[in-house]
NULOZA-444449 format. One record per residue: chain; y negated, z, x negated of N, C-alpha, C in turn; residue number from 1. Coordinates in nm, 3 decimals, m for minus. Atoms other than C-alpha are relative to their C-alpha. Layout:
// NULOZA-444449
   chain       n_v       n_w       n_u      ca_v      ca_w      ca_u       c_v       c_w       c_u     n
       A         Y         Z         X         Y         Z         X         Y         Z         X   NUM
...
// end
This chain:
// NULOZA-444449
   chain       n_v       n_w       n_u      ca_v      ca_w      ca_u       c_v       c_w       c_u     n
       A    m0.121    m0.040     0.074    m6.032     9.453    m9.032     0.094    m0.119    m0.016     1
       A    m0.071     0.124    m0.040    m5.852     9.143    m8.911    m0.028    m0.106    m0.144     2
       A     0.106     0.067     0.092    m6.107     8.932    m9.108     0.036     0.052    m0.176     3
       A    m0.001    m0.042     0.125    m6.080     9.163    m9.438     0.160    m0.050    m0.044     4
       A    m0.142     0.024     0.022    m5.680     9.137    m9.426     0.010    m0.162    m0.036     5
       A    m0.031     0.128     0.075    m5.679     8.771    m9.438    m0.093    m0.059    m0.130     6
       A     0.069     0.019     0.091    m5.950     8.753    m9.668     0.104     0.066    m0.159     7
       A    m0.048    m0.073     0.092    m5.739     8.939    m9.903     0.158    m0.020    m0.021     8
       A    m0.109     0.077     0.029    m5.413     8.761    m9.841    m0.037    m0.121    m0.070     9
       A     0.019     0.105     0.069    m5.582     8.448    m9.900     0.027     0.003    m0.155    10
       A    m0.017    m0.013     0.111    m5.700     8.571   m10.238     0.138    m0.015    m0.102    11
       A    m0.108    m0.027     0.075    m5.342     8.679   m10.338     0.069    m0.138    m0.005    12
       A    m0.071     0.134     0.017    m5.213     8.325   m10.219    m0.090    m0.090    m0.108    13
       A     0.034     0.064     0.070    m5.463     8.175   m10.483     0.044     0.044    m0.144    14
       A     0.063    m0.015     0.085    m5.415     8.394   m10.748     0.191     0.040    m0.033    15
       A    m0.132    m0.027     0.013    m5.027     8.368   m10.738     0.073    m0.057    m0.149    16
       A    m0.078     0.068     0.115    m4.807     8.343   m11.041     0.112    m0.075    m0.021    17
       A    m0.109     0.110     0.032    m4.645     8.010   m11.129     0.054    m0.018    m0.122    18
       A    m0.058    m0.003     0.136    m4.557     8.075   m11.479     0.154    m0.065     0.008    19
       A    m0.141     0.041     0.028    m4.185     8.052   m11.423     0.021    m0.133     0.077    20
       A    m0.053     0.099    m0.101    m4.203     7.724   m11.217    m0.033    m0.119    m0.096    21
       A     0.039     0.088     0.089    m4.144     7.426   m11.438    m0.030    m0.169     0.115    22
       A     0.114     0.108    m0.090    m4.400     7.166   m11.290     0.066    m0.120    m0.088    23
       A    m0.002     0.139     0.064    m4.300     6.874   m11.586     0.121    m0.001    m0.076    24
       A    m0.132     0.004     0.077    m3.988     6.815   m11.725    m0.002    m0.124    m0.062    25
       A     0.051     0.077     0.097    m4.112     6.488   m11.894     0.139    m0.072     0.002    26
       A    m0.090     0.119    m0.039    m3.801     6.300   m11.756    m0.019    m0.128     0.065    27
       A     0.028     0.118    m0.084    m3.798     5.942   m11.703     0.132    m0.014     0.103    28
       A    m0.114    m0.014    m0.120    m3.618     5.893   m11.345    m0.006    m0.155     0.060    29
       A    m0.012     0.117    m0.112    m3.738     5.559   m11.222     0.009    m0.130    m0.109    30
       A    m0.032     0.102     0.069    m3.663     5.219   m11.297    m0.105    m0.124     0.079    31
       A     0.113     0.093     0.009    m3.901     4.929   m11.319    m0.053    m0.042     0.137    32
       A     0.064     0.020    m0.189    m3.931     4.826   m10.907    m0.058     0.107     0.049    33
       A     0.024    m0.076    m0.093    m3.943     5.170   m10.810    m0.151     0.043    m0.074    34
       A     0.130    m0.019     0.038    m4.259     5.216   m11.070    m0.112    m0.091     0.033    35
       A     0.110     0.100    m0.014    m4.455     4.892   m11.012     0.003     0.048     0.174    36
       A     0.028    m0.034    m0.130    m4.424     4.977   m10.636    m0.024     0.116     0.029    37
       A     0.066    m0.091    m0.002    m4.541     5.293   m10.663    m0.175     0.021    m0.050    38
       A     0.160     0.046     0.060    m4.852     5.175   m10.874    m0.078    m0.097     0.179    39
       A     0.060     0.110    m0.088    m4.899     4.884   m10.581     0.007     0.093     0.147    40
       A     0.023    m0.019    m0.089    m4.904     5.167   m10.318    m0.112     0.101    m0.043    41
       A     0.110    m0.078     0.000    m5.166     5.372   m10.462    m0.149    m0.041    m0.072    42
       A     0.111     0.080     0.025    m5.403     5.153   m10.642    m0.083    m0.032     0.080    43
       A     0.106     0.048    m0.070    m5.531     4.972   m10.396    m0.082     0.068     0.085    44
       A    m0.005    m0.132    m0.056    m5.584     5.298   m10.190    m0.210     0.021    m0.087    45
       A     0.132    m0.074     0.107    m5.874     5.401   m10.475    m0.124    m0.124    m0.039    46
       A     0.087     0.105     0.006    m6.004     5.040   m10.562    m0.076    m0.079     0.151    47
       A     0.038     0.016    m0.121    m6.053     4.933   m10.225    m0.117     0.076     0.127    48
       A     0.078    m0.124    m0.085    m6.179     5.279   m10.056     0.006    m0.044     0.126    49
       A    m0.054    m0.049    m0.098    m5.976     5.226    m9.781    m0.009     0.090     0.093    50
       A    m0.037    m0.098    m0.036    m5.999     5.533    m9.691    m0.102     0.117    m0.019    51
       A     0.113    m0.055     0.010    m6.258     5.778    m9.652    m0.011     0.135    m0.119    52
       A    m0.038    m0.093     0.087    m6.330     6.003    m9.960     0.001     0.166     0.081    53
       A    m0.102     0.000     0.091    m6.176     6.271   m10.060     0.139    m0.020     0.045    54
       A    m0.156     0.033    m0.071    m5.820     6.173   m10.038     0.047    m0.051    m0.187    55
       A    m0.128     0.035     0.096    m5.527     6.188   m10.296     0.115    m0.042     0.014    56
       A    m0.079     0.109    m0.020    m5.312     5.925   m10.341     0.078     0.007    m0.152    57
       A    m0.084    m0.049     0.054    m5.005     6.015   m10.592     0.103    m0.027    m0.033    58
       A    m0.132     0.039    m0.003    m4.706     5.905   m10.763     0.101     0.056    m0.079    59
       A    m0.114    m0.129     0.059    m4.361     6.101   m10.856    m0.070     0.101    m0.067    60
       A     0.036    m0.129     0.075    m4.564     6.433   m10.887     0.058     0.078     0.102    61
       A    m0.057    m0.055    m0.056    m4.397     6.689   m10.795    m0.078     0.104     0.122    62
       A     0.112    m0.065    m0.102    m4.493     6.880   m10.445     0.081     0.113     0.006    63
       A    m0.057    m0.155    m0.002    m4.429     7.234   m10.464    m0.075     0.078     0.186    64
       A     0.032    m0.088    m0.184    m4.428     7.423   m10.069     0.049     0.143    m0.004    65
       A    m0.005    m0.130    m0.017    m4.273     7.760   m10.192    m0.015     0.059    m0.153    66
       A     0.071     0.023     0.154    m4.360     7.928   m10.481     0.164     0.052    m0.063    67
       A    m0.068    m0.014     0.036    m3.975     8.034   m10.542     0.115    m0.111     0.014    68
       A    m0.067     0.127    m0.031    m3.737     7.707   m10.590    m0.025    m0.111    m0.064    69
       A     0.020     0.122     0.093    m3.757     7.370   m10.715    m0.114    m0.090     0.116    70
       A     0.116     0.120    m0.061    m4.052     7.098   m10.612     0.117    m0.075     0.058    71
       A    m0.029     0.094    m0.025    m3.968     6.824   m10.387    m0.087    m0.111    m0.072    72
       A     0.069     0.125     0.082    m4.046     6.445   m10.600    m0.030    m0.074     0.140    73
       A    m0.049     0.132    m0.069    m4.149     6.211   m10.333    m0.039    m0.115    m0.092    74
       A     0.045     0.146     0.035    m4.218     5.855   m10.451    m0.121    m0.022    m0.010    75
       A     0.151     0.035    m0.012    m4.573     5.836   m10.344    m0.068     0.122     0.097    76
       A     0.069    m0.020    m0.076    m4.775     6.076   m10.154    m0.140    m0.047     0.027    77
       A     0.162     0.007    m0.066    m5.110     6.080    m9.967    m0.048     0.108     0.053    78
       A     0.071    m0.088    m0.054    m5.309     6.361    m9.904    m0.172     0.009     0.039    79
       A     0.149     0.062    m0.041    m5.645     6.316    m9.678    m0.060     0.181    m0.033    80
       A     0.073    m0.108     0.007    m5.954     6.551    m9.720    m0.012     0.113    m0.153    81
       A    m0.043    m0.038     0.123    m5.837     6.672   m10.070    m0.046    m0.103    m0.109    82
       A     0.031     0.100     0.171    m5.907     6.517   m10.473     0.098     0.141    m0.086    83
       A    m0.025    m0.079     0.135    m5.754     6.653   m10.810    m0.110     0.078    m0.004    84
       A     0.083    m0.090     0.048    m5.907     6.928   m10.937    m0.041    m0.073    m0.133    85
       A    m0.007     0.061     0.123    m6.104     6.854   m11.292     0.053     0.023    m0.108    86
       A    m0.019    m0.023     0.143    m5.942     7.052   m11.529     0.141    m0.017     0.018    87
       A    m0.199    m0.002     0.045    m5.578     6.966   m11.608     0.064     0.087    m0.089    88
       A    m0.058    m0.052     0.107    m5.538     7.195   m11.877     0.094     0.133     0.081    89
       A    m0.096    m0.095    m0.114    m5.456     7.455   m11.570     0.096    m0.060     0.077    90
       A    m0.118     0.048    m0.066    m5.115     7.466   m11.437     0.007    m0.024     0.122    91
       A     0.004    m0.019    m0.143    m5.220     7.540   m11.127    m0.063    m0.169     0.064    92
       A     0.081     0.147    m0.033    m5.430     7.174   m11.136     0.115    m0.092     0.001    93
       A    m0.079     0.090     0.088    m5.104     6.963   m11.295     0.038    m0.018     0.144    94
       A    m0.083    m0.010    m0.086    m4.904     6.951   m10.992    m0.021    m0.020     0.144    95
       A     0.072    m0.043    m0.140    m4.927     6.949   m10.579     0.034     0.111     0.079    96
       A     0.003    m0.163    m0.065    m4.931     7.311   m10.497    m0.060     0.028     0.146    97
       A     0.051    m0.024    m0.100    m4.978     7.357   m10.134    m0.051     0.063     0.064    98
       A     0.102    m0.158    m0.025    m5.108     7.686   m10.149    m0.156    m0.019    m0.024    99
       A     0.114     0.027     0.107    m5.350     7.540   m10.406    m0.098    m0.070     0.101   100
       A     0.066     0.111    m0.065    m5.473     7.254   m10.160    m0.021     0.051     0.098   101
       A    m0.035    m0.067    m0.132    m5.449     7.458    m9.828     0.132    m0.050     0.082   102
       A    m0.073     0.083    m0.109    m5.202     7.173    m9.679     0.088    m0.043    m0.088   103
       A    m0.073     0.051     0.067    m4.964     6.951    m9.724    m0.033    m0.156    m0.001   104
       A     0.054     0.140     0.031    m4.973     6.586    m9.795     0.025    m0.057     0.178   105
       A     0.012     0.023    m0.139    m5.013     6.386    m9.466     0.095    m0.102    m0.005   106
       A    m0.101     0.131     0.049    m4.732     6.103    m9.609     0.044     0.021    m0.121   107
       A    m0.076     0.042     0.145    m4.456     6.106    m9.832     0.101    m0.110     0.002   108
       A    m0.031     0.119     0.012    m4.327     5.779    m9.939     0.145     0.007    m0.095   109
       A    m0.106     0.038     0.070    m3.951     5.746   m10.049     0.066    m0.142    m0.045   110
       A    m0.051     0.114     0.011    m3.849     5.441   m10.230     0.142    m0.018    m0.058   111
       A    m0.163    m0.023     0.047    m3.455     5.400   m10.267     0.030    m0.112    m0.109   112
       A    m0.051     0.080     0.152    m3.302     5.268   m10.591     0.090    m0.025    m0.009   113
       A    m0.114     0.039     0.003    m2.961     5.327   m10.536     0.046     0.125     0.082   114
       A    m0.084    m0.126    m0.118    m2.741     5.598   m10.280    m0.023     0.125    m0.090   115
       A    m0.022    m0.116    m0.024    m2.800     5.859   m10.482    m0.128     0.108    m0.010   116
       A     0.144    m0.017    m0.015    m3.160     5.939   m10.402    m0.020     0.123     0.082   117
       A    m0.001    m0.134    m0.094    m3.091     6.200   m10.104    m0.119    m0.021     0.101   118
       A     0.081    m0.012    m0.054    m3.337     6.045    m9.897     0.070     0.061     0.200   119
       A    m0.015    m0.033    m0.167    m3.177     6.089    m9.556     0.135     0.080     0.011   120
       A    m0.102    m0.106     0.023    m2.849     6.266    m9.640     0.071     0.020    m0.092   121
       A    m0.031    m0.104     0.163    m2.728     6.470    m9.949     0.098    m0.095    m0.027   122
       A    m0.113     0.092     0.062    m2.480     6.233   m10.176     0.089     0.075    m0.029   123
       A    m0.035    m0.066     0.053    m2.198     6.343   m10.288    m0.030     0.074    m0.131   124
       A    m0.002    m0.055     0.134    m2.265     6.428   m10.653    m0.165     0.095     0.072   125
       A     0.080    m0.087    m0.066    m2.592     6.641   m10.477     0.089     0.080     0.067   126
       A    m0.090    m0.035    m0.091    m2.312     6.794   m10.272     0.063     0.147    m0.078   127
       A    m0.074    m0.103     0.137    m2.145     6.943   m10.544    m0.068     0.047    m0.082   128
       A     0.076    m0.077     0.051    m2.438     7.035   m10.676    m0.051     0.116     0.029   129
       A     0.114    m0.139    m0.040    m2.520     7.290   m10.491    m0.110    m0.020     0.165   130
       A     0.044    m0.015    m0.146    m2.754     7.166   m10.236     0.028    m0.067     0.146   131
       A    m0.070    m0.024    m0.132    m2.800     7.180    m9.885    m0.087    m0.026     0.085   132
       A     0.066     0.033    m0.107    m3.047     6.965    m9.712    m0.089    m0.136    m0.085   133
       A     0.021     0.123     0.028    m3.148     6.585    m9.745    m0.148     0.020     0.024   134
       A     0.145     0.065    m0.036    m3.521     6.477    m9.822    m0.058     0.000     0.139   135
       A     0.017    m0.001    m0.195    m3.549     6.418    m9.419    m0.028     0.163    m0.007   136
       A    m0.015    m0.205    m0.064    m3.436     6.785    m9.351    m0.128     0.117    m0.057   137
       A     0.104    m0.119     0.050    m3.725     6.939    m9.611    m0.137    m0.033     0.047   138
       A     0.144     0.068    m0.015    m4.012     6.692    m9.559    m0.053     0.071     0.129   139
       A     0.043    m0.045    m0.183    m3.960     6.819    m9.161    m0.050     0.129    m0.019   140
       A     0.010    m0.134    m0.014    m3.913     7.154    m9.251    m0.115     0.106    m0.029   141
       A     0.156    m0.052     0.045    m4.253     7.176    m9.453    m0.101    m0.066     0.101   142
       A     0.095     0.025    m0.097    m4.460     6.980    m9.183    m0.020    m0.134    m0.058   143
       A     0.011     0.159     0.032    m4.470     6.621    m9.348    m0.062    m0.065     0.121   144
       A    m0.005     0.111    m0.127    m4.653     6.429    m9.071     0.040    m0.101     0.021   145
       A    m0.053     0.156     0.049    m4.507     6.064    m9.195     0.103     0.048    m0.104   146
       A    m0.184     0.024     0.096    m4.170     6.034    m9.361     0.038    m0.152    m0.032   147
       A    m0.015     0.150     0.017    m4.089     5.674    m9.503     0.078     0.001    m0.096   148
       A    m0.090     0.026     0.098    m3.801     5.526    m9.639    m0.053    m0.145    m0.014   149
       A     0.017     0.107     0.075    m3.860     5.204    m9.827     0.130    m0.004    m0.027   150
       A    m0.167     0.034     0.023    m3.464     5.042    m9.877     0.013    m0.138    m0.061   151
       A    m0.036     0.153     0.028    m3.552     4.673   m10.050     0.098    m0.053    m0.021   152
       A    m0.162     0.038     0.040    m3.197     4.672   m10.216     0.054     0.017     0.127   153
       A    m0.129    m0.021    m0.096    m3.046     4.779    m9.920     0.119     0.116    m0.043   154
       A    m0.093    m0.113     0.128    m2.902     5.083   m10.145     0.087     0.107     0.129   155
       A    m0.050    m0.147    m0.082    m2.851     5.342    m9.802     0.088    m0.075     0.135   156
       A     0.011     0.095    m0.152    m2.763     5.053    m9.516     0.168     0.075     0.084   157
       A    m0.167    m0.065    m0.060    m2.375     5.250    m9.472    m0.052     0.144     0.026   158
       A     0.047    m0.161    m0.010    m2.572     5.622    m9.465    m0.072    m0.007     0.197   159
       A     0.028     0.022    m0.164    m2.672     5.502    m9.059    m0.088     0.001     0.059   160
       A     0.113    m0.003    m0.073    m2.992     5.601    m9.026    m0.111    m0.121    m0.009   161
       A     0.134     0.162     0.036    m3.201     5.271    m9.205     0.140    m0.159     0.144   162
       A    m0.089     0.059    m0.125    m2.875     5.072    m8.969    m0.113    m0.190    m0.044   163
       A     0.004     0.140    m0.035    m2.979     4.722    m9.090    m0.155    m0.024    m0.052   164
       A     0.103     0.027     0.010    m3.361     4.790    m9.128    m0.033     0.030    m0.154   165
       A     0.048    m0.022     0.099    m3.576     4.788    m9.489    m0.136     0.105     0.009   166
       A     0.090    m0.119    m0.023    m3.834     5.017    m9.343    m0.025     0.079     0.085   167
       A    m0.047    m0.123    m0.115    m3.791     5.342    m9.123    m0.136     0.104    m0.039   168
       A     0.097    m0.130     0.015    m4.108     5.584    m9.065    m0.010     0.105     0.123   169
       A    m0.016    m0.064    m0.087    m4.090     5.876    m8.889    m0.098     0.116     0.034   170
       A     0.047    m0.092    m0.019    m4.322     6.120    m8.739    m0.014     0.126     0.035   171
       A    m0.003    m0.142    m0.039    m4.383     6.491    m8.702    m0.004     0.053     0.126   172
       A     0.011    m0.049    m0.166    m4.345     6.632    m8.359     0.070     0.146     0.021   173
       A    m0.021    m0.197     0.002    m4.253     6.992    m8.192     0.156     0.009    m0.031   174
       A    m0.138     0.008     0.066    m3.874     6.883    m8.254     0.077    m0.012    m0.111   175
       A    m0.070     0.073     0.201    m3.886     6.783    m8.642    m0.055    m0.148     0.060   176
       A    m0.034     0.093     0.059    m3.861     6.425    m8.717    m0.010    m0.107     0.125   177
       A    m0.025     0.102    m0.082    m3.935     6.117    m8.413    m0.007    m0.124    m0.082   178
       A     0.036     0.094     0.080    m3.903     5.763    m8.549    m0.082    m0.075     0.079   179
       A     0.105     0.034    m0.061    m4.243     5.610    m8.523     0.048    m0.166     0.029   180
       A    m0.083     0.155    m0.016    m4.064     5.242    m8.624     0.114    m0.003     0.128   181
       A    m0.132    m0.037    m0.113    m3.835     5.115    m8.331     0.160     0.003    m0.060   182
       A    m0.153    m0.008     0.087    m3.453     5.112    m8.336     0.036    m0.102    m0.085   183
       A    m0.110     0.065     0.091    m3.397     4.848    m8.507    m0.114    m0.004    m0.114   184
       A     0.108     0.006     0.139    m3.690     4.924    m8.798    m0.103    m0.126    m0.048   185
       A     0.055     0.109     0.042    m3.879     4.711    m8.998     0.096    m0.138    m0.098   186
       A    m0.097     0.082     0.022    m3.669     4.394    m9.079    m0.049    m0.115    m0.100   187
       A     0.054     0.098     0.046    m3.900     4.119    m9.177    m0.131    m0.021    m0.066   188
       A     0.134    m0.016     0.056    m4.194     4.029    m9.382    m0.121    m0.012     0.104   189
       A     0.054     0.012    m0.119    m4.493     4.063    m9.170    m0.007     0.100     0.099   190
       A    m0.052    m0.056    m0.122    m4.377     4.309    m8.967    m0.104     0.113    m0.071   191
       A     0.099    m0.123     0.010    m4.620     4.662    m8.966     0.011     0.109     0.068   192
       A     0.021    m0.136    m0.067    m4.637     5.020    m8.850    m0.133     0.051    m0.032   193
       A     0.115    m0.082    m0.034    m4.956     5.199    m8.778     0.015     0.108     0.037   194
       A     0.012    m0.163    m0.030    m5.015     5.529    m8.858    m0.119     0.064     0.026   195
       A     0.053     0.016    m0.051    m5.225     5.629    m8.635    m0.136     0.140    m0.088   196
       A     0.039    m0.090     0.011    m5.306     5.983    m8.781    m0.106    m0.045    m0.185   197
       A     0.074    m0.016     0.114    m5.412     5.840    m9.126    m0.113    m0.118    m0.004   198
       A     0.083     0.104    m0.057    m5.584     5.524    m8.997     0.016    m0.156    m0.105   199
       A    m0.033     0.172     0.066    m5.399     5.230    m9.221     0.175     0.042     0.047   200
       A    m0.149     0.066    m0.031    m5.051     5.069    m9.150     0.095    m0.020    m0.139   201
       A    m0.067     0.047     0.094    m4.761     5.001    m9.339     0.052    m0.118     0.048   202
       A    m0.023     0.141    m0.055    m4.632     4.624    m9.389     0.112    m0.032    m0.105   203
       A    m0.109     0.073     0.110    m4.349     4.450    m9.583    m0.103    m0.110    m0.015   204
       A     0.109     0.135     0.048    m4.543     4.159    m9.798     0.088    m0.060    m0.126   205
       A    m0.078     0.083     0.104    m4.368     3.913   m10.028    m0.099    m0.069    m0.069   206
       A     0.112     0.039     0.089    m4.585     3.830   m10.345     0.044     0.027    m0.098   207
       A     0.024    m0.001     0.151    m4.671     3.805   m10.707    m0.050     0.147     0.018   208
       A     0.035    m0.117     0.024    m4.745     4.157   m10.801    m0.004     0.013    m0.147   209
       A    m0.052    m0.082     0.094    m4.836     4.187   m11.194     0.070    m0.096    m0.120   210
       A    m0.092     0.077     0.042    m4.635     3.893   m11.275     0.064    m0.115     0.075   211
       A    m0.021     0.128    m0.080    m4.553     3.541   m11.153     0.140     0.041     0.029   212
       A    m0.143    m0.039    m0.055    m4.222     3.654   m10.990     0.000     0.076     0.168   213
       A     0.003    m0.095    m0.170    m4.215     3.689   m10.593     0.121     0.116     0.025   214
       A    m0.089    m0.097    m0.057    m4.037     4.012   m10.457    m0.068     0.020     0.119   215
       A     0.053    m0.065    m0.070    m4.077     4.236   m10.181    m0.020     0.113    m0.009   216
       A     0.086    m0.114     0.066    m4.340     4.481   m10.165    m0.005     0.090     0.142   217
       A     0.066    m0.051    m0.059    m4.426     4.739    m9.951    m0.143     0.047     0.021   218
       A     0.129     0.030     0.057    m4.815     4.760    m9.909    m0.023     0.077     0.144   219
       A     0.087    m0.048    m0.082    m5.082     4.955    m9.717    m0.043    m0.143     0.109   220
       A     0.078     0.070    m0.059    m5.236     4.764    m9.436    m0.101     0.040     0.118   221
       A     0.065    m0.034    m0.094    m5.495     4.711    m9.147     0.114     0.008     0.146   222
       A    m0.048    m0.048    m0.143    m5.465     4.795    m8.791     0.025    m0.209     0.037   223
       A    m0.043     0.176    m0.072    m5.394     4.348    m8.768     0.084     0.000    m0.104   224
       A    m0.139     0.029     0.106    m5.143     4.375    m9.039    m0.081    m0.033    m0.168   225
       A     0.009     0.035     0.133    m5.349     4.253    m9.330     0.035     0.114    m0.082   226
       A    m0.063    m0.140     0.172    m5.241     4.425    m9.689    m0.188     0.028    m0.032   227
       A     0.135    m0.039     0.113    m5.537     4.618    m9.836    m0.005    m0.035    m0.160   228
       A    m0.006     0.046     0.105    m5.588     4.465   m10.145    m0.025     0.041    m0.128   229
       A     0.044    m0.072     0.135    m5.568     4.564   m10.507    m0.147    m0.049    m0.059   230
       A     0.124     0.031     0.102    m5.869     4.568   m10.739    m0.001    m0.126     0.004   231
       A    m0.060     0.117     0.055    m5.732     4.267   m10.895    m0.054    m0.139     0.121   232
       A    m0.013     0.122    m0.098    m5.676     4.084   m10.562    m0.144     0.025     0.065   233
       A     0.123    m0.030    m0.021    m6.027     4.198   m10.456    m0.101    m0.076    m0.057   234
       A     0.082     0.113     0.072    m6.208     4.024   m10.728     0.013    m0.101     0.009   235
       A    m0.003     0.182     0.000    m6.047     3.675   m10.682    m0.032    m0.020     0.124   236
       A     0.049     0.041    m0.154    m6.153     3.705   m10.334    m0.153    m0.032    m0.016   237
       A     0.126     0.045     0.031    m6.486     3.737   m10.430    m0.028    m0.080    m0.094   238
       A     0.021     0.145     0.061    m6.463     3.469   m10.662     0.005    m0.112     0.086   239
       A     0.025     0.124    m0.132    m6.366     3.229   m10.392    m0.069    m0.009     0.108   240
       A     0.102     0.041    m0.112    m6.604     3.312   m10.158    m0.121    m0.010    m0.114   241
       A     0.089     0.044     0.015    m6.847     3.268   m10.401     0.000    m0.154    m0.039   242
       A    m0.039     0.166     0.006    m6.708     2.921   m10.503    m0.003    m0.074     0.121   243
       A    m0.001     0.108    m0.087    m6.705     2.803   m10.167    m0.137     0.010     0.084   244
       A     0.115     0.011    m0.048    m7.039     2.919   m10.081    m0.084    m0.137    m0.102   245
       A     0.049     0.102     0.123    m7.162     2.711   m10.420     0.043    m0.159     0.039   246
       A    m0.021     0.152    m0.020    m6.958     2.396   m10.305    m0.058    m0.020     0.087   247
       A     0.079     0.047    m0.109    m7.133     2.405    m9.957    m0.175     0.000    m0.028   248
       A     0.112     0.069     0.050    m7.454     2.428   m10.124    m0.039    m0.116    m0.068   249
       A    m0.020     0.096     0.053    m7.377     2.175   m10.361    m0.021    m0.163     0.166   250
       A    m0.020     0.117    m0.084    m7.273     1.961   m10.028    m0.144    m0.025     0.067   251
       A     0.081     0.026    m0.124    m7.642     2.043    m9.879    m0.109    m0.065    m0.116   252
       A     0.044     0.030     0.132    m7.777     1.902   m10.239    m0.087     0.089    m0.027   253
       A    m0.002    m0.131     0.030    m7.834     2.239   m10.349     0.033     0.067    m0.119   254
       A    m0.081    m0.010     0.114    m7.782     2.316   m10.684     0.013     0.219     0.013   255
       A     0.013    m0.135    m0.010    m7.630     2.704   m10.649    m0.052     0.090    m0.167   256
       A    m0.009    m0.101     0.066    m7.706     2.795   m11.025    m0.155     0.020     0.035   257
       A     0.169    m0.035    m0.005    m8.116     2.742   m10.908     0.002     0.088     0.122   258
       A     0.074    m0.052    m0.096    m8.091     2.933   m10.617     0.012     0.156    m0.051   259
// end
């Protein structure tokens, strides 16, 4: 009986109607850093295979956790054990429905642009809008295992909780919200957190990304800090190791195009 009952809730949680929930509003919200660093945290993710398939890796789509209310946007998620569905033409596919997936994403990635983002506590003009609980407060409240603020500008550094640092990640525990980074965060390039539950790190990395122009990036990495590397940066690797295998043949008088 037990068995039949949830068999028959399940159903109803699949076969629920989202008609009135507008999934796309076809607004542009971000501005040029916060898109190229959203591309440079999920690319390499897929070209690389990092990461053991299936796993969805995601940027500003909206994550829906109740079916009455508005989606939370994060910046970037990651969800392990999961893929897109193939047909997009269903609504139920467009979006990250957590009913749809069974779960929720295992990392959501906030990248700040300017104070009035709401990552760690409601702005004013959010204030007066109506609501009534900062990014932090929902991510916990749905089970987020990883929470990450990204702050390159330095946009939140008077809001108390980033206090100086450019990268703050925090983990899920029976209380809400522990920060996995220490107190004084991530500060410097180089510097890394390891998440243990998804099995790559995060790193601050200063580079060309895209365009001869150094910034700072935030980037996947290993358990020693290296960045997992884009496509891109993938191939010139294997160009130079094959160039320097060719010159050491060359050196053993070796011609590499006969071998």
């Amino acid at each position: 009986m037990t068995q039949q009952l949830l068999n028959s809730e399940e159903l109803q949680v699949t076969e629920l109607d989202i008609s009135h929930l507008d999934i796309e509003d076809d607004t542009p919200v971000d501005n040029f850093q916060s898109e190229e660093q959203q591309r440079l945290l999920v690319e390499p993710l897929y070209s690389s295979k990092a990461l053991p398939a299936p796993f969805l890796a995601a940027a500003n789509v909206g994550l829906f956790y109740k079916l009455k209310g508005e989606p939370i946007v994060p910046d970037m998620l990651l969800s392990l054990g999961v893929q897109r569905p193939e047909d997009f033409s269903q609504r139920q596919n467009r979006s990250y429905f957590a009913w749809e997936f069974g779960k929720v994403p295992e990392v959501c990635i906030e990248i700040v642009s300017n104070a009035e983002g709401d990552e760690l506590s409601l702005s004013r003009k959010s204030q007066q809008k109506g609501k009534t609980a900062a990014k932090k407060a929902i991510y916990a409240q749905i089970g987020i295992p990883y929470y990450v603020v990204f702050d390159p500008l330095r946009q939140i550094q008077g809001q108390g909780e980033m206090n100086g640092a450019l990268l703050r990640v925090w983990m899920i525990s029976a209380v809400g919200y522990t920060e996995l980074t220490s107190d004084l965060g991530i500060v410097a390039v180089g510097e890394s957190v390891w998440l243990e539950g998804i099995g790559l790190g995060l790193t601050l990395w200063s580079g060309q990304f895209e365009e001869e122009v150094t910034r700072l990036w935030l980037r996947w990495c290993d358990r020693q800090g290296q960045v997992i590397p884009t496509g891109a940066e993938g191939q010139e690797s294997e160009r130079q190791r094959a160039d320097r295998l060719a010159d050491r043949l060359r050196s053993m008088g070796i011609n590499p195009d006969e071998v």
